[in-house]
C-alpha positions as CSV (number, residue, x, y, z in Angstrom):
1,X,0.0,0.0,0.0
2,X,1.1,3.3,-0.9
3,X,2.6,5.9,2.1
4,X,2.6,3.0,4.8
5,X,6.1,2.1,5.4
6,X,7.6,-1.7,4.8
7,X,8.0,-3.2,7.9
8,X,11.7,-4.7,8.4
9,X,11.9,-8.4,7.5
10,X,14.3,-10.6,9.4
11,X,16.9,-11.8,7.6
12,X,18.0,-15.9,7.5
13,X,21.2,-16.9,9.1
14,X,23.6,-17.5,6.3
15,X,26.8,-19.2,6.3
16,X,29.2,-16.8,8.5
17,X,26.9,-16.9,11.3
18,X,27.2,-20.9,12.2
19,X,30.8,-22.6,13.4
20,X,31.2,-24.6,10.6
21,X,31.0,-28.2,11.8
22,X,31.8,-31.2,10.0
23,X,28.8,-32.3,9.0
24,X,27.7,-29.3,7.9
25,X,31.1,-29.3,5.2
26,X,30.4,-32.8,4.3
27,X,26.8,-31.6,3.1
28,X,28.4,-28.7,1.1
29,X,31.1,-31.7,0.1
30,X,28.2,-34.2,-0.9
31,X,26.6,-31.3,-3.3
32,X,29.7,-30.5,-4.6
33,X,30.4,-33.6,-6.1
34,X,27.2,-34.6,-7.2
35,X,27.8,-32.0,-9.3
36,X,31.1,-32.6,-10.0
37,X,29.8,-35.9,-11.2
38,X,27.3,-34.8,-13.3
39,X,29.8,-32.6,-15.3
40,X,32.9,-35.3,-14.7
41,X,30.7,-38.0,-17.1
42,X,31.0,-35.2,-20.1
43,X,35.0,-37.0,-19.9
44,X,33.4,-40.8,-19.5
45,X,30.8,-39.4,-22.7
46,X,33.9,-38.1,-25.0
47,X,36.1,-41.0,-24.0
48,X,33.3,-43.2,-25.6
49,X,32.5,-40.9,-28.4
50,X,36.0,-41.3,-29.1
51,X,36.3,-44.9,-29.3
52,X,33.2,-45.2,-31.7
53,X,34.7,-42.5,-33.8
54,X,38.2,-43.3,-34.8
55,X,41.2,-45.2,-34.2
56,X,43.0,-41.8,-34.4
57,X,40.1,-39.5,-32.5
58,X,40.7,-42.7,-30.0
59,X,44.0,-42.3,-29.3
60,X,44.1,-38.1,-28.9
61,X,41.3,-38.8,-26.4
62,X,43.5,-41.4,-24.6
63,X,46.4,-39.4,-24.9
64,X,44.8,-36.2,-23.2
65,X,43.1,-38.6,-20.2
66,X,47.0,-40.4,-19.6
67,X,48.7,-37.1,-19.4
68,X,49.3,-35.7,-16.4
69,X,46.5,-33.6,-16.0
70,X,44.0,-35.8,-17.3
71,X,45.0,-38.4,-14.7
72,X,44.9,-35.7,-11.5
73,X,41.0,-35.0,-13.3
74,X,40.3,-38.4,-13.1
75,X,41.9,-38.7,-9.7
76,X,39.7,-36.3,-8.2
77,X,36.6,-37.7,-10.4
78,X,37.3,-40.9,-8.3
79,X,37.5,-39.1,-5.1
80,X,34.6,-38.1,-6.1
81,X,32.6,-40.8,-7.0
82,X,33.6,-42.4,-4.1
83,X,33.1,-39.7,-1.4
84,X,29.6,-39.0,-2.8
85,X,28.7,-43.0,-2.8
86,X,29.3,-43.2,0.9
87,X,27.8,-40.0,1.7
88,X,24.5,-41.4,-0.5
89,X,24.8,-44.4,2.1
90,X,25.1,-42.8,5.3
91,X,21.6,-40.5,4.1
92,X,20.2,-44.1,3.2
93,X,21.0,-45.1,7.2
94,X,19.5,-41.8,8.3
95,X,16.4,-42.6,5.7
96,X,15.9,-45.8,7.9
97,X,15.6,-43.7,10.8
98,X,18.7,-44.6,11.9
99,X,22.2,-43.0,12.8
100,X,20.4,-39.9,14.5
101,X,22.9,-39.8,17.8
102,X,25.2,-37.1,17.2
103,X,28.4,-38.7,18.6
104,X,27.9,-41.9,15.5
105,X,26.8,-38.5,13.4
106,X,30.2,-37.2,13.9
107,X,31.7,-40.7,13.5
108,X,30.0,-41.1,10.2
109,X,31.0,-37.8,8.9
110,X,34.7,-39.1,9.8
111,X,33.9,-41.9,8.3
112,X,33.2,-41.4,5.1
113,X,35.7,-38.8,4.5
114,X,38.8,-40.8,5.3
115,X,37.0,-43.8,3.6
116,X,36.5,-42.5,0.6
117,X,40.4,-41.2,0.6
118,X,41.4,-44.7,1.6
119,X,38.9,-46.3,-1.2
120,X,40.5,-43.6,-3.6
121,X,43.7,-44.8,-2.9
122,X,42.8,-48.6,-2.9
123,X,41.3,-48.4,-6.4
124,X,43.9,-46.4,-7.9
125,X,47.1,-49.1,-6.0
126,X,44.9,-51.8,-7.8
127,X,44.5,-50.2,-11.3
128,X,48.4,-49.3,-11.1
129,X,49.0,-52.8,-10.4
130,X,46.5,-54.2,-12.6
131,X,48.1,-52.3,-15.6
């Protein structure tokens, strides 16, 4: 309405007013690499695209992904795979209405960080090896 004034609105809390906590970054983590994910299969896509195209188109593909920077890329797309994968189990043991106590809360969050590093590290010891 015209002439009365706008009452003041509070405002939400945003990100610099809570002690970032570990669960709270693993929630930021979890997004982050879902959507990491979704733009990390646009590699798996052309990788694919490559091999039905050419022998040659093949090979520039593969030699890009073995270099050194293609291999730290796919390093971190494993991370990520991984990380989010455990994260999308732990929210399926909270979906059961389970895992609520916030000391196994903490644990979890623990957990599935330096599992997926571990897991990381595990897959990429055995495709060294396998190789």
């Amino acid at each position: 309405m015209a002439g009365t004034p706008m009452k003041e609105r509070p405002l939400s809390p945003h990100l610099q007013v809570y002690k970032p906590m570990l669960t709270m970054m693993m929630s930021i983590v979890h997004r982050i690499t879902g959507a990491g994910l979704y733009f990390g299969m646009a590699l798996f896509v052309w990788w694919l695209f490559a091999a039905a195209h050419s022998a040659s188109y093949f090979d520039f593909v593969q030699g890009f992904i073995g270099s050194w920077f293609g291999r730290l890329v796919l390093l971190g797309f494993t991370w990520a795979l991984v990380h989010h994968a455990l994260g999308g189990l732990r929210h399926l043991v909270w979906d059961t209405g389970r895992g609520f106590d916030l000391k196994l809360i903490e644990v979890l969050a623990k957990a599935n960080l330096i599992g997926s590093l571990a897991l990381t590290l595990v897959i990429w010891i055995v495709a060294y090896a396998v190789r």
